[in-house]
PAMI-234114 format. One line per field, with one value per residue (C-alpha): residue number from 0; x, y, z. Coordinates in pm, 1 decimal. Example, Ala and Ser with C-alpha at 12.3 -4.5 7.8 and 13.67 -1.06 7.14 Angstrom:
residues 2
num <- [0, 1] .
east <- [1230.0, 1367.0] .
north <- [-450.0, -106.0] .
up <- [780.0, 714.0] .
END
This chain:
residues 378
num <- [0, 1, 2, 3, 4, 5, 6, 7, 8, 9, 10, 11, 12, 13, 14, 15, 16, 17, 18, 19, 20, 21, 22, 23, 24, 25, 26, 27, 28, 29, 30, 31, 32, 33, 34, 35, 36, 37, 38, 39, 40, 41, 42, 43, 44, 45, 46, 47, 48, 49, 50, 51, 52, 53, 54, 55, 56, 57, 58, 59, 60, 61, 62, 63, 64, 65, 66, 67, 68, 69, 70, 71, 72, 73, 74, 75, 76, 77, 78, 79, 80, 81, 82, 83, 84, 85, 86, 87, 88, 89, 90, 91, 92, 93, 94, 95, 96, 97, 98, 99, 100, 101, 102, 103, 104, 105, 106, 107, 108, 109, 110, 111, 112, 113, 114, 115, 116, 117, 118, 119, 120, 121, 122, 123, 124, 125, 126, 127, 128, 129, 130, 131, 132, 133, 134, 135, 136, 137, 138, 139, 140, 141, 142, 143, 144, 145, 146, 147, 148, 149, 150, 151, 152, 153, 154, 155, 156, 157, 158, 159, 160, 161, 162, 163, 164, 165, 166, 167, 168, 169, 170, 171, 172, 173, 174, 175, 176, 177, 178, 179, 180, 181, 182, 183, 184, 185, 186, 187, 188, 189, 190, 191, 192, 193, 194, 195, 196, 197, 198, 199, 200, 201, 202, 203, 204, 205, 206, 207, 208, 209, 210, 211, 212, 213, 214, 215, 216, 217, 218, 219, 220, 221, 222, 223, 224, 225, 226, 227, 228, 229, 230, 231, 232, 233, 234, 235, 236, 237, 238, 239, 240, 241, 242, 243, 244, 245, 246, 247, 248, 249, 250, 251, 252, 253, 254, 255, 256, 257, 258, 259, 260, 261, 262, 263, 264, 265, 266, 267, 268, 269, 270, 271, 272, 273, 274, 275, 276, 277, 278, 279, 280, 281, 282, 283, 284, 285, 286, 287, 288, 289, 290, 291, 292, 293, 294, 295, 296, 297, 298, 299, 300, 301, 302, 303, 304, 305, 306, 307, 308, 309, 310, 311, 312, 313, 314, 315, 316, 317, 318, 319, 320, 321, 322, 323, 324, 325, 326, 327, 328, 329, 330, 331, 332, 333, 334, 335, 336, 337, 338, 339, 340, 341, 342, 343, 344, 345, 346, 347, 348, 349, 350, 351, 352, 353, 354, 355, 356, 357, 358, 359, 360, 361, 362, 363, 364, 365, 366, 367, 368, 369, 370, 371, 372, 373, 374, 375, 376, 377] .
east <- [0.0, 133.2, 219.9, 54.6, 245.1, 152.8, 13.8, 251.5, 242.3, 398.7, 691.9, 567.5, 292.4, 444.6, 565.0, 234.6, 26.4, 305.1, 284.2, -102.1, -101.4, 145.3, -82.4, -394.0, -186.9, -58.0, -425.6, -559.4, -617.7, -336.5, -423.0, -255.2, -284.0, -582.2, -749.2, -1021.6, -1276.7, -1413.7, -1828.6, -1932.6, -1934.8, -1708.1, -1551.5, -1344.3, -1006.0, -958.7, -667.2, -811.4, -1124.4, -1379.0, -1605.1, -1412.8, -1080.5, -880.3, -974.0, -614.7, -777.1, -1112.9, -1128.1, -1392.8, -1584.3, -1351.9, -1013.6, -839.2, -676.4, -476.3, -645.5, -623.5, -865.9, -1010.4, -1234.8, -1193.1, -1553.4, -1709.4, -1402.3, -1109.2, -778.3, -634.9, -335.1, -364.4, -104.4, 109.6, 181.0, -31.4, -251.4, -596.2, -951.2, -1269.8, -1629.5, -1603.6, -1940.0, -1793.1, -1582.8, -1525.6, -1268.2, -1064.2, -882.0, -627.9, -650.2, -376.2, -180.7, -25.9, 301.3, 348.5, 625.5, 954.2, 875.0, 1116.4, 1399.5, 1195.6, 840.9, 921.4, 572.2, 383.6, 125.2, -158.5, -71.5, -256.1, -206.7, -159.9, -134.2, -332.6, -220.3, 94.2, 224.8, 325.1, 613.4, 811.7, 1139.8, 1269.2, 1372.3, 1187.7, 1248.7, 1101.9, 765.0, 461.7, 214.5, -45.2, -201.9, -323.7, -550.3, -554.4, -654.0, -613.4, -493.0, -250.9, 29.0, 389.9, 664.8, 898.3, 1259.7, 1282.6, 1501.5, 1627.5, 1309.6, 1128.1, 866.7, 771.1, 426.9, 99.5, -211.3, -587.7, -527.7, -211.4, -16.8, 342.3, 493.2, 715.5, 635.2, 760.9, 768.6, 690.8, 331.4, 262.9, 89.3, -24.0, -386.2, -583.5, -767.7, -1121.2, -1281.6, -1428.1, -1766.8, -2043.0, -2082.0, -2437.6, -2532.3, -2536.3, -2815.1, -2668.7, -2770.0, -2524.2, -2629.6, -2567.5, -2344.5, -2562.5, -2553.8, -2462.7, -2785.6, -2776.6, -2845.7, -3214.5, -3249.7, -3551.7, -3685.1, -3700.2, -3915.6, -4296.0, -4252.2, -4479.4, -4440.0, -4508.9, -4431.6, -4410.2, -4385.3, -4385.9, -4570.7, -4370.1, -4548.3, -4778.8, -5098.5, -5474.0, -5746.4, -6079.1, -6241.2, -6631.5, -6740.7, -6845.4, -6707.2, -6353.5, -6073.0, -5840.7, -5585.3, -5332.8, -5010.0, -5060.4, -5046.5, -4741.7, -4948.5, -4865.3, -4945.3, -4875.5, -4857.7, -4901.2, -4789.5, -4776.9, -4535.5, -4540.1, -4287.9, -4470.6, -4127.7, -3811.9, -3707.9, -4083.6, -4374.9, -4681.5, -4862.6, -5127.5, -5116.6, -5362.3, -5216.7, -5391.9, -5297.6, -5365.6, -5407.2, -5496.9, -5605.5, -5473.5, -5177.9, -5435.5, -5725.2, -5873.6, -5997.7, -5805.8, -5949.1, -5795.8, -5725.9, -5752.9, -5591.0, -5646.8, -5296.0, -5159.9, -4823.6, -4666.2, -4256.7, -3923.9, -3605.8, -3264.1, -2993.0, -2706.3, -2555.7, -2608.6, -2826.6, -2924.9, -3151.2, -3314.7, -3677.2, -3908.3, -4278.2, -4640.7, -4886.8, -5226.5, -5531.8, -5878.9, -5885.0, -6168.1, -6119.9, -6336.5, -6360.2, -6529.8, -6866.0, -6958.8, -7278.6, -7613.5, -7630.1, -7198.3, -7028.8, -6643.7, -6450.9, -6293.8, -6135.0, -5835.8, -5475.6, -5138.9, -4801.7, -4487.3, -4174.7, -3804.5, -3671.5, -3449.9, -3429.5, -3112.7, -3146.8, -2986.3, -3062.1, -3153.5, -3543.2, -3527.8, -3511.2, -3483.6, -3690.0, -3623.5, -3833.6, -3949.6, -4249.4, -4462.3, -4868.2, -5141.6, -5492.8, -5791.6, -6102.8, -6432.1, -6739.6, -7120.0, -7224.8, -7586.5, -7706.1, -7550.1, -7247.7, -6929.0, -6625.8, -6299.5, -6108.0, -5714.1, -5423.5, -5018.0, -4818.3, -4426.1, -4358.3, -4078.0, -4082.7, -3896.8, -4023.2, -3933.5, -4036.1, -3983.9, -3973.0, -4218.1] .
north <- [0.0, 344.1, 556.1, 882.7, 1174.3, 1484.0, 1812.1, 2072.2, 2474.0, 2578.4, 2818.0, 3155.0, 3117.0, 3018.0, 3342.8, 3542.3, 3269.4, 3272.5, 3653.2, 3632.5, 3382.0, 3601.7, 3899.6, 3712.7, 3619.7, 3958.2, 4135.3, 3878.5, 3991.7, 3934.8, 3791.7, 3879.2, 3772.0, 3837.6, 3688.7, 3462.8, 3406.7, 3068.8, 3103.2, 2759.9, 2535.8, 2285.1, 2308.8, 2062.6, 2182.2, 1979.5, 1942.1, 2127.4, 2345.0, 2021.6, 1830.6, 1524.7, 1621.9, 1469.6, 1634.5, 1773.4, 1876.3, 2027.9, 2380.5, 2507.2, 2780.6, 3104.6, 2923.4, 3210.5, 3151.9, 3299.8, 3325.7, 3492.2, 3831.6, 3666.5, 3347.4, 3067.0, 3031.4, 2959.1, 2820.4, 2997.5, 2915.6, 2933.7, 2844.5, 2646.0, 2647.5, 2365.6, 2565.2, 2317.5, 2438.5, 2380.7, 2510.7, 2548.3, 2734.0, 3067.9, 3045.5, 2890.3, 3212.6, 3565.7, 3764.0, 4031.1, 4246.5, 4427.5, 4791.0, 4931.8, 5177.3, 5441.5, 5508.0, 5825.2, 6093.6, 6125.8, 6434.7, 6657.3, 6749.7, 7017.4, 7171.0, 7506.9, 7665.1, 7820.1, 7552.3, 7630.0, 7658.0, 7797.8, 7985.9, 7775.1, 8046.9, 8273.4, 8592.8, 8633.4, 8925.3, 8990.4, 9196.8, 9370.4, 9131.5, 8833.8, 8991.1, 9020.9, 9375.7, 9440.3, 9691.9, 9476.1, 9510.4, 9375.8, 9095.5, 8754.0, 8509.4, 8139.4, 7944.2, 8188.6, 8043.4, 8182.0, 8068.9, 8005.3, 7958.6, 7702.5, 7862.9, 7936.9, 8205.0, 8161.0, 7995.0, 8276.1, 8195.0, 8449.2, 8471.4, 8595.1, 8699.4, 8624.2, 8946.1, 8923.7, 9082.6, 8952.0, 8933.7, 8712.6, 8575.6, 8317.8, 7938.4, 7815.3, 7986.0, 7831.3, 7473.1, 7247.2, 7354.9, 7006.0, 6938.1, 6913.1, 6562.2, 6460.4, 6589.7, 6360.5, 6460.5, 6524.7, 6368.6, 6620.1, 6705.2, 6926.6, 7300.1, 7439.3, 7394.7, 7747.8, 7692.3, 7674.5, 7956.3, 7919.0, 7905.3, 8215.3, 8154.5, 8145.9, 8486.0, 8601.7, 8809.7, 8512.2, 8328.4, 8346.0, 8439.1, 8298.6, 8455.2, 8647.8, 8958.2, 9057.2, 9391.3, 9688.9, 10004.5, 10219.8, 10566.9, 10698.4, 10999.3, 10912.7, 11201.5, 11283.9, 11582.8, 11648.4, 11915.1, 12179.3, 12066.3, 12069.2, 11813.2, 11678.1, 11420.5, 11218.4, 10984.7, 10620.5, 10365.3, 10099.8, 9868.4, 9505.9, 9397.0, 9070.7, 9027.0, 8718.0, 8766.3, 8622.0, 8791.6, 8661.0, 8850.9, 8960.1, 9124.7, 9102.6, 9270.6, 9365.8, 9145.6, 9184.1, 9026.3, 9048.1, 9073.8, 9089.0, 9277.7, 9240.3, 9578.6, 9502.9, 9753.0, 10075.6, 10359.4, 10753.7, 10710.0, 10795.4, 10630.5, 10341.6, 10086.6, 9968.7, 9895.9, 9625.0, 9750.3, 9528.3, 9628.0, 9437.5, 9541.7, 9487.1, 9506.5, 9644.4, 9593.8, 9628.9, 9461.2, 9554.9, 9257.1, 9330.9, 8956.5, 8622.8, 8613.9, 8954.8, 9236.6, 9559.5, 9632.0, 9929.7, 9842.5, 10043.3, 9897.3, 10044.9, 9892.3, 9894.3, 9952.4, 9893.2, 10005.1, 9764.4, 10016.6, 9860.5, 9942.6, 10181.9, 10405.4, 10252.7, 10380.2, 10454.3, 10219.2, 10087.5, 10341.6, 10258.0, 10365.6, 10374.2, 10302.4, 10393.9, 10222.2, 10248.0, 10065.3, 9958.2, 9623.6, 9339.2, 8968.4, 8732.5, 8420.7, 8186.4, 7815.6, 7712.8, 7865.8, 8007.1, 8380.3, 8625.9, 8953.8, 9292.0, 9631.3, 9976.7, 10200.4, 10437.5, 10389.0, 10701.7, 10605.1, 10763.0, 10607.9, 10794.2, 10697.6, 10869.1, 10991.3, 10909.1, 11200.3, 11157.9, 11373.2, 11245.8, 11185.8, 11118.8, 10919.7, 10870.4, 10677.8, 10720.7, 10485.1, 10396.3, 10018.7, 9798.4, 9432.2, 9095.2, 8793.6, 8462.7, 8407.4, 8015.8, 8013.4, 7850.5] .
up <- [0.0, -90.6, 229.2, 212.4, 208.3, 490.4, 317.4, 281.7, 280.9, -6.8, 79.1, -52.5, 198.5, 506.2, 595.5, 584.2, 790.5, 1059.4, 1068.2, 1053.7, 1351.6, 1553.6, 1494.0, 1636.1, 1946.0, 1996.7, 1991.0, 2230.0, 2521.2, 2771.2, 3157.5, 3464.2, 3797.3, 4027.9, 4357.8, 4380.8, 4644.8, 4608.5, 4684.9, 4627.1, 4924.7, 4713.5, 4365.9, 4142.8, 4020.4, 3678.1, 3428.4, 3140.5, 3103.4, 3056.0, 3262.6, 3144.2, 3245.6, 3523.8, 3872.6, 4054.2, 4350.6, 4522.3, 4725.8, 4924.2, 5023.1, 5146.7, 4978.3, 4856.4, 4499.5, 4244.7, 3932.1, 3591.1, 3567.3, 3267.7, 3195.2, 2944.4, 2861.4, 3169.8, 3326.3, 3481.8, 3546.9, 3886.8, 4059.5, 4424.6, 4700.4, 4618.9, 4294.1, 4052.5, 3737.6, 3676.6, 3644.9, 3813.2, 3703.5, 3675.2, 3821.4, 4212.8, 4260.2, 4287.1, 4146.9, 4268.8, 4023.8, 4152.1, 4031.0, 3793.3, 4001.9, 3798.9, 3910.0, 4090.9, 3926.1, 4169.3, 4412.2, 4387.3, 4631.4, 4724.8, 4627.7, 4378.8, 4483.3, 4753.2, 5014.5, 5194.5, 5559.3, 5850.3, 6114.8, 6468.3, 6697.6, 6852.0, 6669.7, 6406.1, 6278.0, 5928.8, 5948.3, 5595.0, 5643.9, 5776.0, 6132.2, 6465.7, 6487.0, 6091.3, 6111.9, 6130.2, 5824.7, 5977.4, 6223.4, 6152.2, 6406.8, 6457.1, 6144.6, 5892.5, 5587.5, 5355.6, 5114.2, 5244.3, 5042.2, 5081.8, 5112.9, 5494.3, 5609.5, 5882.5, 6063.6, 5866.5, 5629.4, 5315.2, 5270.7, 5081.1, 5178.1, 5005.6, 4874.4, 4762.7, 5064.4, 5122.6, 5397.8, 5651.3, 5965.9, 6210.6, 6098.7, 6413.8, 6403.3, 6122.1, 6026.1, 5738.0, 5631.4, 5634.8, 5338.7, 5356.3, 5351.8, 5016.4, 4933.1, 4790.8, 4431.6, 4332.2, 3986.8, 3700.3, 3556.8, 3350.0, 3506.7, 3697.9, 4097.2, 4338.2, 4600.9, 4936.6, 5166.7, 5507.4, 5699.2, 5973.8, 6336.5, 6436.8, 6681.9, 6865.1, 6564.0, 6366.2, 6618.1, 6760.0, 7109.6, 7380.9, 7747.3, 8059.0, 8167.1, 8584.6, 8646.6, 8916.7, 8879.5, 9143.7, 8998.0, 8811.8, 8841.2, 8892.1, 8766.1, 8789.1, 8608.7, 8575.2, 8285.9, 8588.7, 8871.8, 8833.5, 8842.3, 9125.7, 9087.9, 9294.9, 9292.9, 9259.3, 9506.9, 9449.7, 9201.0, 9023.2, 8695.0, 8476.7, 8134.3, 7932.3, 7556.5, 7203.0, 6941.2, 6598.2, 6303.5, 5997.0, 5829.2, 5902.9, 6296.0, 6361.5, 6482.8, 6604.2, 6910.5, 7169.0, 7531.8, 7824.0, 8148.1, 8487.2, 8709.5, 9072.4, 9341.0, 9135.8, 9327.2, 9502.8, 9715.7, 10003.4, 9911.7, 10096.1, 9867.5, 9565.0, 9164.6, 8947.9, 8596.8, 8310.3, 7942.1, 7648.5, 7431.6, 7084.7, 7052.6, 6751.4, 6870.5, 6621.4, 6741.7, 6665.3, 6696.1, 6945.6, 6914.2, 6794.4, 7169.9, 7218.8, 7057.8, 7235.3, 7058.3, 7076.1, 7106.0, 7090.7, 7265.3, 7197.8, 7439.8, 7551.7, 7909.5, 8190.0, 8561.2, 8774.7, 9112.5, 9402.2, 9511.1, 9220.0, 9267.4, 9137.5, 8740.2, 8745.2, 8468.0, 8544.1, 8353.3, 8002.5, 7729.3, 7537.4, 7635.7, 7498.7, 7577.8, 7485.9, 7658.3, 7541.2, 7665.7, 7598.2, 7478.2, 7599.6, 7503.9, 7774.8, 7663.2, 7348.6, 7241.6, 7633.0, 7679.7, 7951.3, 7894.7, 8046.0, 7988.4, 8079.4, 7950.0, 8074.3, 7981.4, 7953.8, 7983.7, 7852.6, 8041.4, 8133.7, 8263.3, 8340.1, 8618.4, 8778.1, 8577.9, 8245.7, 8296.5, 8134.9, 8393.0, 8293.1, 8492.7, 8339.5, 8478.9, 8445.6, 8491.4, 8481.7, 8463.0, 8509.7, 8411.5, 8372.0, 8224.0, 8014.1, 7657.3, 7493.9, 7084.7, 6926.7] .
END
């Protein structure tokens, strides 16, 4: 029988197809080392990537393996302890790819421009040369940041300002600025976004007051006058009063409010029996801040006022009638949504009654009053 002779690739066409192979080869794409987390409870390391291949070994669940980053199919090559070859499913682990590092540029013998430094004292001055007795330019205050640059002279730093004021100033006052930690970033969607404004500390003016008022009425005029029979009037008496009130702002440092006040033991300084006054006030009050916890305000009270007197005359009303107040005062807050008030006004009243006969009598009051009280914001 004739032996058969093998195919042959004629010579003018070797060369191509082994340049052709290489190039396949070369795009490929190349494998490198990774980790693997085995996640199946068990899984058969075989020869070569098919079911039918010789098992090496078996691994188990949390093994950790080296691998290649890239599968065979569904098969991946990995590499167990002992240093023996083989494969598993790709599908019984996890891999870790290490990420590509680049590599970092050589730092330099020393940095050629300025760093962000702070100051780490309490105060530093900048003075026009490198010498403690150099004129100072001009102060700076714990953890201010400016730019120092990095040739020291002499433990003297040269530095520059936000606004671009040099100067030099003591090394040791000086510290690294830390960098900020990372912010979330928001996803785009394609506006810009305005930078958020710092939100400003809630003050009293800001806030609907709720409170009391205690004060002292240590002078003041009561008058009488009847059209025809003249008019006679006295001191007060040392009288009380209390004050609940409700302020809510409307605009921005003003607010309006209401606020019953109670006046106890209103009468002449030598009269025997005593009336109880009762004033039915708005309150029309602007506040200036003084501090992040303080403001003085300026208020107007207008009021309807009734005078119960004891034991009037069969057909005599209580007097009533209008009311005007104004005071200036105070508002400290001392714990958070707590605040101390403080104020002094003066109040004329305009109340009148008839007498059994139908004659008019006006009956006013004057006082000065002192108070203190507590508000809570609301």
């Amino acid at each position: 029988m004739p032996r058969m002779s093998r195919p042959s690739i004629p010579g003018r066409w070797r060369k191509p197809l082994v340049l052709s192979l290489l190039g396949v080869a070369l795009a490929a794409p190349q494998s490198r080392a990774a980790d693997l987390d085995l996640t199946a409870p068990e899984s058969i390391v075989r020869s070569a990537p098919f079911e039918v291949a010789p098992e090496i070994a078996r691994v188990h669940a949390g093994d950790k393996l080296s691998c290649d980053d890239q599968a065979q199919g569904s098969w991946r090559r990995v590499q167990l302890k002992d240093g023996r070859g083989g494969f598993i499913h790709d599908a019984d682990a996890r891999v870790v790819v290490a990420p590509v590092v680049p590599a970092k540029p050589a730092a330099t013998a020393a940095a050629t421009g300025p760093q962000k430094v702070r100051v780490a004292v309490l105060e530093l001055g900048v003075r026009a040369s490198a010498a403690a007795d150099a004129p100072i330019l001009r102060m700076l205050h714990q953890n201010d940041e400016v730019l120092a640059y990095p040739d020291p002279q002499s433990g003297w730093r040269r530095i520059e300002g936000a606004e671009g004021q040099g100067g030099f100033v003591p090394e040791a006052g000086l510290a690294m600025a830390e960098a900020p930690p990372p912010a979330a970033v928001p996803i785009s969607t394609g506006a810009p976004q305005p930078a958020a404004a710092p939100t400003p500390p809630e003050t009293a003016a800001d806030q609907t007051l709720l409170g009391v008022l205690f004060e002292i009425m240590p002078a003041g005029t009561l008058s009488a006058s009847e059209v025809g029979a003249g008019s006679a009037s006295s001191d007060t008496a040392f009288s009380v009063a209390i004050a609940p009130f409700l302020d809510v702002p409307v605009l921005p440092n003003f607010a309006l409010g209401f606020s019953p006040q109670i006046i106890f033991g209103v009468k002449g300084s030598n009269a025997a029996q005593s009336a109880t006054e009762y004033d039915l006030r708005a309150r029309l009050t602007t506040r200036y801040p003084m501090a992040p916890n303080a403001q003085v305000y300026a208020r107007f009270s207008p009021a309807y006022s009734l005078i119960s007197v004891p034991s009037p005359p069969p057909g005599v009303s209580n007097p009533a009638g209008l009311v005007l107040d104004f005071s200036v005062g105070a508002e400290i807050e001392v714990l958070p949504k707590l605040f101390v008030v403080i104020d002094v006004g003066y109040q004329i009243g305009f109340q009148s009654t008839t007498d059994v006969d139908g004659t008019q009598v006006d009956f006013d009051s004057r006082y000065l009053h002192l108070g203190a009280g507590l508000a809570v914001g609301l």
